[in-house]
C-alpha positions as CSV (number, residue, x, y, z in Angstrom):
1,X,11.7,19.2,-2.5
2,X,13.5,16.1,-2.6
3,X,12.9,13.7,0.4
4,X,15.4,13.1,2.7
5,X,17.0,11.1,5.7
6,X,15.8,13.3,8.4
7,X,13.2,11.6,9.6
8,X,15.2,8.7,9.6
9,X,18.3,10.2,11.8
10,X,15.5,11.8,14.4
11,X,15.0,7.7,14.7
12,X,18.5,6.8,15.1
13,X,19.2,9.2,17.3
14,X,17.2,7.3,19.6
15,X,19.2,4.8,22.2
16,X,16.9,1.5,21.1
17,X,16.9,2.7,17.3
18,X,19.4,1.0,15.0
19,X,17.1,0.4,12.2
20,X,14.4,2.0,10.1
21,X,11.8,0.7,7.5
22,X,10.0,2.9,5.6
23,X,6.9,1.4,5.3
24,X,4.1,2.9,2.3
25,X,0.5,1.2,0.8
26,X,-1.2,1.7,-2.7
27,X,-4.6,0.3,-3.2
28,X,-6.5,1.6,-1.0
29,X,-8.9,3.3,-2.5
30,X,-9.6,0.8,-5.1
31,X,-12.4,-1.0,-6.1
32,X,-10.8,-4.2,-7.6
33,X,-7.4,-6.1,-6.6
34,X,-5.4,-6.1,-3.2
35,X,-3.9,-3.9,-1.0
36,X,-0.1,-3.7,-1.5
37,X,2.6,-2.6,1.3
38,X,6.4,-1.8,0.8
39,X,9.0,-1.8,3.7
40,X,12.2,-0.7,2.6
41,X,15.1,-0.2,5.1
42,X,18.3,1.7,4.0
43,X,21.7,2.1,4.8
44,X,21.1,6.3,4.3
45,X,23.1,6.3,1.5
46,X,22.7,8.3,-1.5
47,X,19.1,7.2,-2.9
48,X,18.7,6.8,-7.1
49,X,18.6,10.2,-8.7
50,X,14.8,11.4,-8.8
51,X,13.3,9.7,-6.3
52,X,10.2,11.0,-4.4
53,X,6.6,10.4,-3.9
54,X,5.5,7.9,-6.7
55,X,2.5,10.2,-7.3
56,X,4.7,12.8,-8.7
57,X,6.3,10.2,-11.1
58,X,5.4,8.8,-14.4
59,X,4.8,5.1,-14.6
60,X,7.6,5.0,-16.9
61,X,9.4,6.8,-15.0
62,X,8.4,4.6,-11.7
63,X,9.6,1.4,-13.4
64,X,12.8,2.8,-14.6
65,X,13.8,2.9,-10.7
66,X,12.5,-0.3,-9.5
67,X,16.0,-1.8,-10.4
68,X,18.0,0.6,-8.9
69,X,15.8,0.9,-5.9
70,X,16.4,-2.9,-5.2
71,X,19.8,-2.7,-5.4
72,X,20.3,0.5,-3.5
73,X,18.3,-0.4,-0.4
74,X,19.6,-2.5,2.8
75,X,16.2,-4.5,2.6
76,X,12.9,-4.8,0.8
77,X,9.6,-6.4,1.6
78,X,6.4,-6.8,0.1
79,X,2.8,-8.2,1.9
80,X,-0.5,-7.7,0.2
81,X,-4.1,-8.2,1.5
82,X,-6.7,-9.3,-1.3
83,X,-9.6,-8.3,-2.1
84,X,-11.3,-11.3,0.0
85,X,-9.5,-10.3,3.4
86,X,-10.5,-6.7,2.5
87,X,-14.3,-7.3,1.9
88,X,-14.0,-10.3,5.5
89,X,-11.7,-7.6,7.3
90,X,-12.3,-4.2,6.5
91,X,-9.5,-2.4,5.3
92,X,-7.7,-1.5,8.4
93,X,-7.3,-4.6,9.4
94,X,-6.5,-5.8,5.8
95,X,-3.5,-2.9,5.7
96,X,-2.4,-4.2,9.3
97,X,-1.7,-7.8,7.5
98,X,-0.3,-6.5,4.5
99,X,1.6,-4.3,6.7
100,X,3.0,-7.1,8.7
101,X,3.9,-9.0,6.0
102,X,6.2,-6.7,4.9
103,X,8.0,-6.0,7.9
104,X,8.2,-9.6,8.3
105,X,9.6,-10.9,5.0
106,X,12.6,-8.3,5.7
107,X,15.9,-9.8,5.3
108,X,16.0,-7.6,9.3
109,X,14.3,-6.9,11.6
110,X,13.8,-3.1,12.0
111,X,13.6,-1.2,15.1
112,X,11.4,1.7,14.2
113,X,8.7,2.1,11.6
114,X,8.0,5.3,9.5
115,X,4.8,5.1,8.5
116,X,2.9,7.6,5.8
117,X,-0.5,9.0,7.0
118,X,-2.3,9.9,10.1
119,X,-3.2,6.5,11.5
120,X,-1.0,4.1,12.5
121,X,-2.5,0.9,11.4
122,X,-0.2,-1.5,12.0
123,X,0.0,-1.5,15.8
124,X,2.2,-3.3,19.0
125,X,4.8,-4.3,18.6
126,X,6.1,-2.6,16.2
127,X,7.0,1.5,17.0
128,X,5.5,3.6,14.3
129,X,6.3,7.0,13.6
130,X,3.8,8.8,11.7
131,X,4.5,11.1,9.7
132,X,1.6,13.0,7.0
133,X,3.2,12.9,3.3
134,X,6.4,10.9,4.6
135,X,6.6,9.7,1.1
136,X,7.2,12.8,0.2
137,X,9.8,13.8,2.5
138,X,11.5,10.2,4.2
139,X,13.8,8.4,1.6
140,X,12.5,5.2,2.9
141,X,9.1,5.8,2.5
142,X,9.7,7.5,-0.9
143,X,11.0,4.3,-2.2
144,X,8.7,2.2,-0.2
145,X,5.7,3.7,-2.7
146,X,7.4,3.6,-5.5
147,X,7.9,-0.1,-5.3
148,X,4.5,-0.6,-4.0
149,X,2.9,1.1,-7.0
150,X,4.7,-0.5,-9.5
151,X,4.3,-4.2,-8.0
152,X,1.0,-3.5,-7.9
153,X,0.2,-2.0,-11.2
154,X,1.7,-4.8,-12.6
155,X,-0.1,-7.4,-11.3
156,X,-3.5,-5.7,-11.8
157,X,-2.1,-5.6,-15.6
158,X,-2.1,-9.6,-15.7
159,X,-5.6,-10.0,-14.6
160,X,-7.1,-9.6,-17.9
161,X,-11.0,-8.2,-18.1
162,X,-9.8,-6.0,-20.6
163,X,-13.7,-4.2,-20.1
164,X,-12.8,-2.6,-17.2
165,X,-9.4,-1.3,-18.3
166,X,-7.1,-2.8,-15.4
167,X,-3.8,-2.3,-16.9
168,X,-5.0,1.5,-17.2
169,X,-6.9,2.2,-13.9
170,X,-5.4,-0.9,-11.4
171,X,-8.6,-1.3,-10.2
172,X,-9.5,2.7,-9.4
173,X,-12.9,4.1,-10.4
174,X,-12.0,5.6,-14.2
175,X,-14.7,6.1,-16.3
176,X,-13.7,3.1,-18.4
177,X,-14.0,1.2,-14.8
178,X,-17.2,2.1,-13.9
179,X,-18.8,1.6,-17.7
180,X,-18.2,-1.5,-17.6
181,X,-19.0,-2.4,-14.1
182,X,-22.7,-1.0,-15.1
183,X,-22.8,-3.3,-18.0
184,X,-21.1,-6.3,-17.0
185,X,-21.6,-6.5,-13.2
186,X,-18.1,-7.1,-10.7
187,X,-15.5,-9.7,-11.6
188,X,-13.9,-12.4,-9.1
189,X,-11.7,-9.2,-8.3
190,X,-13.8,-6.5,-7.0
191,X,-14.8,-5.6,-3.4
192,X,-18.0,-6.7,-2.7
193,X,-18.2,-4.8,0.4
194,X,-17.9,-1.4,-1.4
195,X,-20.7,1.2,-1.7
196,X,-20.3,1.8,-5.2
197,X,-22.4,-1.5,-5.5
198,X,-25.3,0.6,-3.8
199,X,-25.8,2.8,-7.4
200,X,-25.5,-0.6,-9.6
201,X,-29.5,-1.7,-8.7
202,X,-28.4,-4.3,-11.5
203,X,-25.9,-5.5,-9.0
204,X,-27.0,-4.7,-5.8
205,X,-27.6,-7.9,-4.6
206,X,-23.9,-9.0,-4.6
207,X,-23.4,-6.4,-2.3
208,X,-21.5,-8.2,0.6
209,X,-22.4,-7.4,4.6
210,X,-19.9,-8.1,7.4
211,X,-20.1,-7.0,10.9
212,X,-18.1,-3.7,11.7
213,X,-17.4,-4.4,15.1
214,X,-15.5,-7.6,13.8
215,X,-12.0,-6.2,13.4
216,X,-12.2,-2.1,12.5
217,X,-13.7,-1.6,15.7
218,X,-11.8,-3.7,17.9
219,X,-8.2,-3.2,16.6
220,X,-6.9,-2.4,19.6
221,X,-7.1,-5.8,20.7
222,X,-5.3,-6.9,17.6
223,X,-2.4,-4.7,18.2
């Protein structure tokens, strides 16, 4: 099924709602590179044929739409965490900044957040509306992870360390990844803070330690 604005209108409906980003994150789960957040905020027009979750695209197919996304869409941001912030942080917190950012570096100010996932990690004062697989079904959010992956793809394609297959696997585990990461030991990219590090013995002592009371368990005082 295609996704569609009415998670958006449920929003609107709402007396303090004039506004809605859809807000979506890529990254995550990677082992090299940042963590890359997309707000985009619509006018609930008709999106770009084919748009839905960027998983169920091809990458040519995802970069095909970046330039009609951009020029569809009422507003666009982009905020990032590195890798450094995600290994000093934790990644909640890290997603919270890079979440920020994006709202923030909209040309407005929405009034209402749609937010993929369970966990709303961006926090006061901002009004998030969760919603499991939104990118799937919320135009907004669709097109919020569609940009996201490609912006981030791409950068993690200019890093070089060709080894470890980058332009391929954007920093994800493949096989090719985690070859070379046995051989060659983690570049000025990688996590440090990761366990993977646990089952290199080679590189085991690069292995990273921060407190995990410092942000992830406090973030409701950083809402």
């Amino acid at each position: 099924m295609a996704p569609t604005y009415d998670i958006e209108r449920l929003l609107l409906a709402l007396p303090s709602t004039r506004l809605v980003a859809g807000v979506d994150e890529v990254g995550r789960g990677a082992w090299a590179g940042p963590v890359t957040v997309c707000a985009v905020v619509t006018d609930l027009s008709e999106p770009p044929a084919g748009l839905t979750d960027s998983k169920q695209l091809t990458a040519k197919r995802r970069e095909g739409l970046v330039g009609e996304l951009e020029a569809w869409a009422a507003g666009v941001g982009f905020g990032e965490a590195s890798h450094t912030e995600v290994d000093e942080l934790g990644m909640t917190e890290a997603l919270r900044r890079a979440a920020r950012r994006a709202l923030e570096s909209l040309p407005v100010r929405p009034d209402a957040v749609i937010l993929d996932g369970s966990h709303d990690y961006i926090g006061r004062p901002w009004p998030v509306r969760l919603e499991v697989k939104a990118d799937a079904a919320s135009v907004s959010v669709a097109a919020a992870s569609v940009l996201a992956k490609v912006r981030r793809d791409a950068y993690m394609a200019t890093i070089g360390h060709d080894d470890y297959g980058f332009a391929e696997n954007a920093g994800y585990p493949s096989p090719v990844h985690q070859e070379a990461l046995a051989r060659l030991g983690p570049t000025e990219h990688h996590r440090l803070s990761w366990s993977y590090l646990d089952d290199l013995p080679r590189w085991r002592h690069l292995k990273r330690h921060r407190d995990p009371l410092a942000f992830e368990g406090q973030a409701s005082l950083f809402g």
